[in-house]
Structures are given as structure tokens and as C-alpha cells.
C-alpha positions in Angstrom: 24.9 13.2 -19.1 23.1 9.7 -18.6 24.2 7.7 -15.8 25.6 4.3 -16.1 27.0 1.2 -14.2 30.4 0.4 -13.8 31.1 -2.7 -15.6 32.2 -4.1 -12.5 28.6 -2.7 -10.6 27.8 -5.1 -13.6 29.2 -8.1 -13.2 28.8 -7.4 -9.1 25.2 -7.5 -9.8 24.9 -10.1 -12.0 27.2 -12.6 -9.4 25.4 -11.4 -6.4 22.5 -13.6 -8.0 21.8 -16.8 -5.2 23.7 -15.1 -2.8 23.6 -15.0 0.8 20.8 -12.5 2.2 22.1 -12.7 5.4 23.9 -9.2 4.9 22.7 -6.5 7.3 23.7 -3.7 4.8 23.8 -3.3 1.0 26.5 -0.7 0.2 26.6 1.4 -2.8 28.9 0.4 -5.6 31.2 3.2 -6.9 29.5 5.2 -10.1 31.5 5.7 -13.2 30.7 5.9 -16.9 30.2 1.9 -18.5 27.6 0.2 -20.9 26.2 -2.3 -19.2 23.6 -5.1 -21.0 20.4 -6.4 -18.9 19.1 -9.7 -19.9 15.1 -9.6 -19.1 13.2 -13.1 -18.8 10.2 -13.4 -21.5 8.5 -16.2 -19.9 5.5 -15.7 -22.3 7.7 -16.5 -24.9 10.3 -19.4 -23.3 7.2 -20.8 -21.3 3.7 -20.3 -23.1 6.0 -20.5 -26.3 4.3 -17.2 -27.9 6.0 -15.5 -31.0 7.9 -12.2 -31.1 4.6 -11.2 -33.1 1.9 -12.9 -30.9 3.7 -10.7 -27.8 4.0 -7.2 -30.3 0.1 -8.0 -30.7 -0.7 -8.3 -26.8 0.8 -5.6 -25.6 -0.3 -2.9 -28.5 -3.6 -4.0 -27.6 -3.2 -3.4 -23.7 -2.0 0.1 -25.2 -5.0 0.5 -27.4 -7.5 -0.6 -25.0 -6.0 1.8 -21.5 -4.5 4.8 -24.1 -6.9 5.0 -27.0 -10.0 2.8 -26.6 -13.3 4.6 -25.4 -14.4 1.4 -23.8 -11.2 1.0 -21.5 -9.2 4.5 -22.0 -8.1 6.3 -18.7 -5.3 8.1 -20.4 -7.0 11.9 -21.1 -5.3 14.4 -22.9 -5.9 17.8 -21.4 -5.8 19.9 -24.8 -3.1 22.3 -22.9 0.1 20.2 -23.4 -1.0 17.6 -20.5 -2.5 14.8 -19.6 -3.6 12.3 -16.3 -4.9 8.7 -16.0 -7.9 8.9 -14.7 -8.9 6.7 -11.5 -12.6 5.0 -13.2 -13.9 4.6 -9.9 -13.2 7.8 -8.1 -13.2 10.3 -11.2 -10.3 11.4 -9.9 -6.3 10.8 -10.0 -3.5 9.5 -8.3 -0.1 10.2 -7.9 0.4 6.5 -8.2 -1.5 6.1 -11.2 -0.2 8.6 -12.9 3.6 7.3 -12.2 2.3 3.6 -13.4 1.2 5.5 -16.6 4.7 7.0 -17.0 6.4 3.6 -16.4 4.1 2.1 -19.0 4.7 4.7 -21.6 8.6 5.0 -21.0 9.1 1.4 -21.1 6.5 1.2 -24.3 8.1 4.0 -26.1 5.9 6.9 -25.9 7.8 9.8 -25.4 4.1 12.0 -26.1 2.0 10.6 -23.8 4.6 10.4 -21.0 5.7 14.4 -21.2 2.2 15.1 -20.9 1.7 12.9 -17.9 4.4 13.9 -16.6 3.5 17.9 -17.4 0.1 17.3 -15.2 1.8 16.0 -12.3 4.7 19.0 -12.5 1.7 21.4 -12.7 -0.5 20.0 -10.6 0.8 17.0 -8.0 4.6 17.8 -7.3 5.5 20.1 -4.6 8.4 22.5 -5.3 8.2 25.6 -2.7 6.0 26.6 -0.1 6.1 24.2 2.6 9.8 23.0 2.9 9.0 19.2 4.2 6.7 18.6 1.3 9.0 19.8 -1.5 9.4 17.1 -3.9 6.6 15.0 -3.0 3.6 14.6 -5.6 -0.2 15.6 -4.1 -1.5 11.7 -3.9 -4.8 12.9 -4.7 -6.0 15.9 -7.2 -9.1 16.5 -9.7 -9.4 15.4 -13.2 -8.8 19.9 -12.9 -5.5 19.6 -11.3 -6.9 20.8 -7.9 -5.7 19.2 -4.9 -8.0 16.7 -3.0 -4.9 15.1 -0.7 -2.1 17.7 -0.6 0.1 14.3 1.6 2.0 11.9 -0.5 2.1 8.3 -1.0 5.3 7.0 -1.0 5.5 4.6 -3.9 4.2 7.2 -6.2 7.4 9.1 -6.1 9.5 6.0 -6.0 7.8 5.0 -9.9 8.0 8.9 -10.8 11.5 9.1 -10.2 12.2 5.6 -11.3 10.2 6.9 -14.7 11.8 10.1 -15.0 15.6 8.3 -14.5 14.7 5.8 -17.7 13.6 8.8 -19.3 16.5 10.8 -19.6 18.6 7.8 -19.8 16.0 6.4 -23.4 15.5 9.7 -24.6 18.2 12.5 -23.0 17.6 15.4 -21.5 17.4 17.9 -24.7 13.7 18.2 -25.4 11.0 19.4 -22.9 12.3 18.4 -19.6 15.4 18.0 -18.0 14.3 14.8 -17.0 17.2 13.7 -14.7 17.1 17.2 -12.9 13.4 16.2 -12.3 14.2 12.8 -11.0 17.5 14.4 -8.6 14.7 17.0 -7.5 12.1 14.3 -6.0 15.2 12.2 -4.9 17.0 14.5 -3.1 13.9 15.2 -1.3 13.0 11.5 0.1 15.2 11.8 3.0 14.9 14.2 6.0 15.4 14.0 9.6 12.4 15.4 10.5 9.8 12.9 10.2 8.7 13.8 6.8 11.3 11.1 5.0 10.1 8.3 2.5 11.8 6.2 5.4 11.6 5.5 8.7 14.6 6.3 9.6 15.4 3.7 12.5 14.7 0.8 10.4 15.0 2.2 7.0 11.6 1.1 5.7 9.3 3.0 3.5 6.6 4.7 5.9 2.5 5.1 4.9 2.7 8.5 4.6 5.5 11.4 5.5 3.8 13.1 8.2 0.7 12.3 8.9 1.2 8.4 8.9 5.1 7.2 10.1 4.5 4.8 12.6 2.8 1.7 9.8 3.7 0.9 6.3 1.9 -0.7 3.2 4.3 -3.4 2.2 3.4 -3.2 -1.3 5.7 0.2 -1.4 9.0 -2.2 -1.1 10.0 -1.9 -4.0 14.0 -3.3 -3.5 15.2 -3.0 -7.1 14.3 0.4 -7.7 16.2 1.7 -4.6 18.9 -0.7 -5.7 19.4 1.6 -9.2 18.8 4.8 -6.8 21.8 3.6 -5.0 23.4 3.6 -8.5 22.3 7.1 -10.1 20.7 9.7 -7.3 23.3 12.4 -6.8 22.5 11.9 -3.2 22.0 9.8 -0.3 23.4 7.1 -2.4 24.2 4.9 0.6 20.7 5.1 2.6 19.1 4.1 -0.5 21.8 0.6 -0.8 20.5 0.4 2.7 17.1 0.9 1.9 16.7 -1.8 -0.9 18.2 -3.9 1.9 15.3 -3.2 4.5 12.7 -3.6 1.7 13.6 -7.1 0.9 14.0 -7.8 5.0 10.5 -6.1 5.2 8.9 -8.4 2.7 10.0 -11.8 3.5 8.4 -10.7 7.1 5.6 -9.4 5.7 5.1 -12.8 3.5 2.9 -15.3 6.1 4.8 -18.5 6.9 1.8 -20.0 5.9 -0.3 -19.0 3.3 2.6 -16.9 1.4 -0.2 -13.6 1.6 0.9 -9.9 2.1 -1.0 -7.9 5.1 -2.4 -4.4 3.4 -1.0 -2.7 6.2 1.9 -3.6 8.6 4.0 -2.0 11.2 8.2 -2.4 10.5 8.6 -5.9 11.8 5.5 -7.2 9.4 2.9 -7.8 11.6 -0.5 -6.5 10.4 -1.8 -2.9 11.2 -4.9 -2.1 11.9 -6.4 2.1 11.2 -9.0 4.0 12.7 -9.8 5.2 8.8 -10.4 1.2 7.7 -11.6 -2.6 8.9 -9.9 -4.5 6.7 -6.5 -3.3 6.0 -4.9 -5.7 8.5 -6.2 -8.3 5.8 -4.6 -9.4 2.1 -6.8 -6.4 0.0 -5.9 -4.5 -2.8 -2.7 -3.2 -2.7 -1.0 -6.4 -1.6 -1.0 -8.1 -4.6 1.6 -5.7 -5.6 4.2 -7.6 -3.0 4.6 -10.0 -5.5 5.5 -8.2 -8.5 8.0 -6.3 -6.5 9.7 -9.5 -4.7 9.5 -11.2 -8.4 11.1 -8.3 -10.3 13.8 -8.1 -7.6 14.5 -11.4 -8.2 15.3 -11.4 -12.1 16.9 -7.4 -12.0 19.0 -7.9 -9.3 19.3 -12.0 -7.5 20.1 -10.1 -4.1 17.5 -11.8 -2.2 17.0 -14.8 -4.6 16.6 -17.8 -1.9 13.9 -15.8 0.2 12.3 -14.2 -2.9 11.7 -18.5 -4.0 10.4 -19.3 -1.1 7.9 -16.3 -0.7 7.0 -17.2 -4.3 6.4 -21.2 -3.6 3.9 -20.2 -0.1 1.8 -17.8 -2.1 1.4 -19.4 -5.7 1.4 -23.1 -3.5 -1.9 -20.5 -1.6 -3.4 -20.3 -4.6 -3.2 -22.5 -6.1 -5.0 -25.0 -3.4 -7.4 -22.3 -4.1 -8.1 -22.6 -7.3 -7.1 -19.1 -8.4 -10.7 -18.4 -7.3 -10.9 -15.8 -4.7 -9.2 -12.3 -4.7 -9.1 -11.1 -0.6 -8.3 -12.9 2.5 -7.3 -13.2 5.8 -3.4 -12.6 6.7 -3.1 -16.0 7.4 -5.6 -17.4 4.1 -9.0 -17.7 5.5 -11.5 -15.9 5.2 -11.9 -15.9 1.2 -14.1 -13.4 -0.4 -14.5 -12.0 -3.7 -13.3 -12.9 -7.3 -9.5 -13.5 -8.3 -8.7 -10.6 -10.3 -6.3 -9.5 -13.6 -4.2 -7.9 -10.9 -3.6 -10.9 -9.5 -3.2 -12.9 -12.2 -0.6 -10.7 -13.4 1.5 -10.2 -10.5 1.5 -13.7 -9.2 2.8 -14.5 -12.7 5.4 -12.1 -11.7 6.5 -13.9 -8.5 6.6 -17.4 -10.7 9.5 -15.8 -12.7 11.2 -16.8 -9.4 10.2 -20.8 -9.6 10.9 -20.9 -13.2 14.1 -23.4 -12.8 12.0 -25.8 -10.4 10.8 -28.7 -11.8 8.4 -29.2 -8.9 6.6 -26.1 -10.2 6.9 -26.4 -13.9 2.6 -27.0 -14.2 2.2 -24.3 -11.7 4.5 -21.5 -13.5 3.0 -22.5 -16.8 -1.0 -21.7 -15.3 -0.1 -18.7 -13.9 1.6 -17.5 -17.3 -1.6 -18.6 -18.7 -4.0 -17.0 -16.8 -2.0 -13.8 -17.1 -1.6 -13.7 -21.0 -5.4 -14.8 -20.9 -6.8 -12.1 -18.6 -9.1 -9.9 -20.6 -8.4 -6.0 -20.2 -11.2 -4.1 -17.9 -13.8 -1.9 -19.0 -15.5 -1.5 -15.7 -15.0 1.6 -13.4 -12.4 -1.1 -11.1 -10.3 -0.9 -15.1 -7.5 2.0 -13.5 -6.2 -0.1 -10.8 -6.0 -3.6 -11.5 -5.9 -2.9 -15.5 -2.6 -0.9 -15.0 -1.6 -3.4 -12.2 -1.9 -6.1 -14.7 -0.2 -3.9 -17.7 2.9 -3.2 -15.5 2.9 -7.4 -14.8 2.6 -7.9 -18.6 6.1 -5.7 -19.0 7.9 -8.1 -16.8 6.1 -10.8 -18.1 6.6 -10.3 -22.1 10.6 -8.8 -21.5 9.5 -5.4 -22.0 10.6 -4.1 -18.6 14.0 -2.5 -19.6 16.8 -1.1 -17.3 17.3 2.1 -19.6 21.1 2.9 -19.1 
């Protein structure tokens, strides 16, 4: 049976929007059966001005180009019923990856391409017996064969699986293939434990690097507050660790957000102060992943409004950063200097994400309006970089063009 929101979860959520965020704890609403309607921003439409038709045409064409293309296709269909999304640079894939490409699918309508993504990550990624403390976790790293590279996890991969898997049965049911809520119960009935292999720390509930191996440091770019907010809603279990989760994540971002330049540290230790690893140089600095920060602050924001005074002001710092910039340079010091390399699509598409948050300023009217721009303008990758910041950018476009849905 699909899982819905109370109408008064509803309208809780709705009027929680520019509230206080001085709460400690976020506590889980009481679950009952209710249609609820989401309204989704379209700022491509109510700020570029671009037609119903100009936006159908944009996004078929990121489909086209990542799902069918042979100049930018990383979707590969096995033959055998499954299918990955192949990481260009590595010739390899990723649990994350492969969640991003289920997102993208379930949100774009396409049921095929999504049970056989989902298929090769059953067969090949998710643990389900053997070692107790890893059942439920996906393999972050496997071959293009299915064989495991990296039998450890990485957090935000099961987060957009189960996030995937829950819109799944709620779109489609549960009839066909898969049970698809049983799948999404399994991996979230498995995120908490008590012996160091939880999703979460579990003294300040923040997501941790890696269950085992890595608990002591996070990657902010895991927060990712509204999904745990609709876990809160529809897991079976641990309902009220995962309100209080969603809480931590949005504490952990706004300290993870420099007072300064706005920028997200690759790697940070609970209180937000940048980690350094043996395995790495640079991941103390504003790299790859933590771009992603501001996608999950800005889709926060519009899906829930729990955090919607710190979310605006993260937003102003970073897209003030880049602004000054010039929307030039892609990596940099924690606190801005230090600039190297070329701004990215990535980029471009989540710090549109984060303007959805300054959209009723004035003050940042011109600045909401480039950064729409240069997202809607960013061309789509062919090079071997085209898995990560292409699907980075596709998943931006979603929230960007009103496509991201809360599938009830």
C-alpha cells in the first residue's frame, strides 16, 4: 500500500516554511493515509520565461544525450535484464551513480531503464546476507561485470537508492518486478545500528564517510535534510532518528558553509571544520563533491522551508563567492582562495539550485537570473569527466525545470 502524508503532516510542512531553526529536534509527524499536493518551483519557466515546450525539449535532450547518445551515453544495458551507469573516467561504477540514474529515470518516467538499474545494483552492489553489519548497504564500487572493487558503502548512495525505490512504488506500485517499497524498508531498516556500522554517527546524528572503516569525518555533501525529512514520513522504522537526522543535516550544513566565502569543505569532521586524510591532499579544500552542498540546502528549502533563514543566507555567501568570481574557477580553498580550474556544469547547475532560495530578493534578482542562465545554457559532457558533473547537472535541471516530484 503506498505511503502518504497526513493532510495535517501537510499543511505542518507547508507552515513550518520561514520558521524558526532554532529547534534542537525535529520529531516525526504521525503517518496515516491522505493525498497531499506538492507545489515545485520552475524557475526556468517563471524566471528565464521558457515555455512548457522549450523545457519538454531540454530535458528529453539531457535524456538523449546520458541514455541513448553514443557521444554522451553512460546508461549500458547489460542484455540480461540489467543495466549500470557507467563512471567515463574510471570504467567502472558507483553506487552513487547508479542511485542518481534511478532518481533521474523515476522522476523522468522510465519505469525500463530504472528496473534494470536497479536489477544491477540488487545483483551486484546491495548486500543482503553474509556479513550482518553490511546488510543493506550497496558495494560503492563494482566492475562494469558486477564484481566488487569496494565491498564499503558510501552513504549517500543508499540515501538516493532508497529515496528512488520509495517514489517508485509510490509512481508505479508495487505489482510488477519488484516490491519496490520492501526494497526501500530493506536498505532503511539497515541505516541504523549501534555498532559503528550506522549511516550516522550516532552522538551527533550526522551522516558519517563510511560505516566502518571511516566514522570519525563526513563529506557534507551526504546531508541531504529533505530526504531524511520523507524517511521520517514513510520508513517502517526508526522514524524518529531520521526527524532527528534531517535536523543534524541542516545544523551540519550551515556549519559546514564558510562565514565568508559561502564554500563547502570536501571533507569535515561533525562540527564543520575541514578534514584532512591520509588517502588525499586536497579534501580539506572546496573539490568535487561539495558542489552538491548546495543542491541539497536549495532543495530543502523549496520541499520543506524547515531551515529557510539559514538555507538564504548560505545561498547569498556562496552565489555573492561567485559571483565576485566571475563564475570562472571550479576549486578552492575553504575559505575562497586559492582558485584553480574551470567552473563546471556541476556547478552551474547546483548553484542554480541554491538561488531557488534568493528568488523573492530583489537585491538578487540579476544574480538568480545568471545563474538560471548559465544552468539552462550549460552544454551536456561528452568527455570521460561527462558521469559526474553531467548527472550532477541533470539532477539540478529536475529541480530547476519542476520536474523533481514528491511521488505520494
Amino acid at each position: 500500500m503506498k505511503r502518504n502524508l497526513t493532510a495535517i503532516t501537510a499543511l505542518a510542512l507547508i507552515m513550518c516554511i520561514g520558521a524558526s531553526c532554532s529547534k534542537e529536534k525535529e520529531t516525526a509527524p504521525e503517518k496515516k493515509d491522505a493525498t497531499v499536493t506538492w507545489n515545485c518551483p520552475n524557475p526556468m519557466k517563471s524566471v528565464l520565461g521558457k515555455t512548457d515546450d522549450e523545457i519538454r525539449t531540454k530535458m528529453e535532450a539531457l535524456w538523449n544525450h546520458y541514455f541513448i547518445s553514443p557521444s554522451g551515453r553512460i546508461y549500458r544495458d547489460c542484455g540480461d535484464g540489467t543495466a549500470y551507469i557507467l563512471d567515463a573516467n574510471n570504467n567502472d561504477v558507483r553506487s552513487y551513480m547508479q542511485a542518481w540514474g534511478m532518481m533521474i529515470c523515476v522522476q523522468t518516467d522510465h519505469k525500463f531503464e530504472f528496473d534494470r538499474l536497479w536489477k544491477f545494483a540488487k545483483d551486484h552492489m546491495l548486500h543482503t546476507e553474509g556479513n550482518p553489519d553490511m546488510a543493506g548497504r550497496l558495494s560503492w564500487q563494482v566492475s562494469t561485470s558486477g564484481a566488487t572493487l569496494d565491498s564499503y558503502s558510501q552513504p549517500d548512495a543508499e540515501m538516493y537508492c532508497a529515496m528512488s525505490l520509495l517514489f517508485a512504488s509510490h509512481r508505479w506500485g508495487d505489482s510488477g518486478t519488484f516490491d519496490y517499497n520492501a526494497d526501500a524498508q530493506f536498505i532503511l531498516g539497515n541505516m541504523w545500528r549501534d555498532n559503528g556500522y550506522s549511516l550516522f554517527n550516532e552522538t551527533t546524528d550526522v551522516i558519517v564517510f563510511q560505516p566502518g572503516p571511516y566514522t570519525t569525518f563526513t563529506d557534507p555533501a551526504y546531508n541531504l535534510p529533505a530526504f531524511l525529512t520523507l524517511f521520517s514520513l514513510w520508513s517502517d522504522t526508526d522514524s524518529r532518528k531520521f526527524a532527528e537526522a534531517a535536523t543534524a543535516a541542516r545544523n551540519h550544513l550551515y556549519s559546514s558553509s564558510h562565514s565568508t566565502s559561502g564554500l563547502f569543505p570536501e571533507y569535515n569532521s561533525f562540527d564543520g571544520i575541514p578534514h584532512r586524510v591520509s588517502f588525499s591532499d586536497d579534501h580539506d579544500k572546496y573539490m568535487y563533491e561539495a558542489m552538491r552542498c548546495a543542491m541539497n540546502f536549495g532543495t530543502d528549502y523549496y520541499l520543506t522551508g524547515k531551515d529557510a533563514a539559514r538555507q538564504k543566507i548560505m545561498a547569498a555567501r556562496l552565489i555573492d563567492f561567485f559571483d565576485n568570481d566571475g563564475y570562472s574557477h571550479a576549486r578552492f580553498n575553504w575559505d575562497g582562495t586559492g582558485a584553480s580550474e574551470n567552473y563546471t556544469i556541476g556547478e552551474a547547475g547546483t548553484n542554480a539550485v541554491a538561488c531557488i532560495c534568493l528568488m523573492d530578493d530583489p537585491d538578487y534578482s540579476s544574480k538568480v537570473l545568471k545563474n538560471m542562465q548559465l544552468a539552462w545554457e550549460a552544454a551536456p559532457m561528452t568527455s570521460q569527466y561527462r558521469s559526474y558533473d553531467g548527472l550532477v547537472h541533470y539532477l539540478s535541471m529536475l529541480h530547476l525545470c519542476g520536474m523533481f516530484k514528491i511521488w505520494e
